[in-house]
ZAMARGU-4260 file (C-alpha; in steps of 0.2 Angstrom, whole numbers, plus 5000, padded with zeros to 4 digits):
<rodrens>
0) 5501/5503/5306 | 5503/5511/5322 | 5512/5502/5337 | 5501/5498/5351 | 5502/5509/5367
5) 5515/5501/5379 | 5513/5502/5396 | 5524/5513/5404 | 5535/5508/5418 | 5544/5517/5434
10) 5558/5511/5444 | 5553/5507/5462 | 5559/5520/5475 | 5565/5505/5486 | 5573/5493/5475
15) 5573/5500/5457 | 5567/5486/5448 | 5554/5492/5433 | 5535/5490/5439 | 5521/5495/5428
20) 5513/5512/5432 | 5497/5509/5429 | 5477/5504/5441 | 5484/5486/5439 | 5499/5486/5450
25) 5491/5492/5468 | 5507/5497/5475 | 5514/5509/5463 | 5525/5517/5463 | 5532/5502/5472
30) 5533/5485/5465 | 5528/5477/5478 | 5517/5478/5496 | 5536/5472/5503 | 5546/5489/5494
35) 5530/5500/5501 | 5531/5494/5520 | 5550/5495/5518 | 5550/5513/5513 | 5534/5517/5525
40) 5546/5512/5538 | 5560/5523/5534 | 5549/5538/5536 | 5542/5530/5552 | 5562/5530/5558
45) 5562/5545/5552 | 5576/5540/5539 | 5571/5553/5528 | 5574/5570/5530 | 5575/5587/5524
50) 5592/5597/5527 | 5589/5613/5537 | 5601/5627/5535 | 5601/5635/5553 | 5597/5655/5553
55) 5609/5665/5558 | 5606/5673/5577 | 5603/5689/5576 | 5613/5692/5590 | 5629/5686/5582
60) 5631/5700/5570
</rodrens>
């Protein structure tokens, strides 16, 4: 017989415990509404960036 479909499960950006990617879990990829406002925070802080390499000046050469 064949197994039955397991949900498959992702680890929340905030705290990595497992949550359940699927329509029942409203917060996902988060586990939680807590981990979402956490990290929505972060980029509110800007805690998150990108790193820029500055161009060289085009006088500098």
């Amino acid at each position: 017989m064949d197994k039955p479909a397991s949900r498959p499960t992702v680890a929340c950006p905030t705290c990595s415990a497992r949550s359940p990617w699927s329509s029942d879990n409203p917060w996902r990829p988060f586990c939680s509404e807590r981990c979402k406002n956490v990290d929505l925070g972060a980029w509110a802080n800007d805690e998150y960036k990108l790193p820029v390499e500055t161009p060289p000046d085009p006088g500098e050469a």
